[in-house]
N, C-alpha and C positions, 0 to 999 in steps of 0.2 A: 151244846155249847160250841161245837164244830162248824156248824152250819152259820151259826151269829159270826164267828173269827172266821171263816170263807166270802162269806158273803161281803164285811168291811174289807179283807183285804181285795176281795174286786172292784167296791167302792175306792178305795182308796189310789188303786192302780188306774181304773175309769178317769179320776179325776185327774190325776197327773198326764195320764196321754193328752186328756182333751186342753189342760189348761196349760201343757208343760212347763207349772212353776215345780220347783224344789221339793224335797221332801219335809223340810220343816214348813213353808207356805202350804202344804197340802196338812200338815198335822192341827196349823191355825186355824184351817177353814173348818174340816171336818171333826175338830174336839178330839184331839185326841193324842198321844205323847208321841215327840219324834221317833225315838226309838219304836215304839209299836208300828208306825207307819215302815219304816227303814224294813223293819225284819217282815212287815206284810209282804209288803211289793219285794225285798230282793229274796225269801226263803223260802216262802207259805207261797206266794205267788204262782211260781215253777209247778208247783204239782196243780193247782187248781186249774190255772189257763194257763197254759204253755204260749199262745199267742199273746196276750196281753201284754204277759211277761215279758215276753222281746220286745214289744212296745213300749214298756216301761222302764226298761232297760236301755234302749235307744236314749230316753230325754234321758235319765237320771245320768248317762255317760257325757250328754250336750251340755247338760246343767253341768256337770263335773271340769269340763272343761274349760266354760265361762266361769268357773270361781272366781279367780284370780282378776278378772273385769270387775266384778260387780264389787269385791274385798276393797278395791282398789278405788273405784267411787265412791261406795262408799265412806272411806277413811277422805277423801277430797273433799266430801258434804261434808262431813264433821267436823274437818279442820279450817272452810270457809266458813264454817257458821261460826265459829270460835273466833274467826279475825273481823266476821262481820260487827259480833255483839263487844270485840274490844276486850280479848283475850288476847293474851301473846303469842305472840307471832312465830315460838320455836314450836 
């Protein structure tokens, strides 16, 4: 059972380096819950590949840091489409 939960969380870390989207976009792609991803890549990670792991820890800190971009557009979408389709305007 060890080997199965090493191996996704390398999967898991693999794929965020290469795509550097979020941890819940890596949980959508690869089937699997956010939380199991999160505690892959930032706990389980460290002891399997130590290298990985600061590469996956690099994006997950760049992602952390564009939260507040992306929070913020997207709340900009939701509330054009609400004035596009003839919602009010507060």
């Amino acid at each position: 059972m060890w080997k199965e939960i090493e191996e996704r969380a390398k999967r898991n870390g693999e794929y965020i380096v290469a795509t550097g989207c979020t941890v819940r976009t890596c949980a959508e792609m690869l089937g699997a819950s956010k939380s199991t991803v999160h505690k892959d890549v930032t706990e389980r990670l460290m002891f399997i590949d130590w290298e990985l792991y600061l590469k996956v820890k690099e994006v997950l800190e760049k992602n952390l840091s564009e939260r507040h971009l992306r929070g913020g557009e997207s709340t900009r979408r939701k509330y054009g489409k609400k004035r596009q389709d003839g919602g009010s305007s507060c």
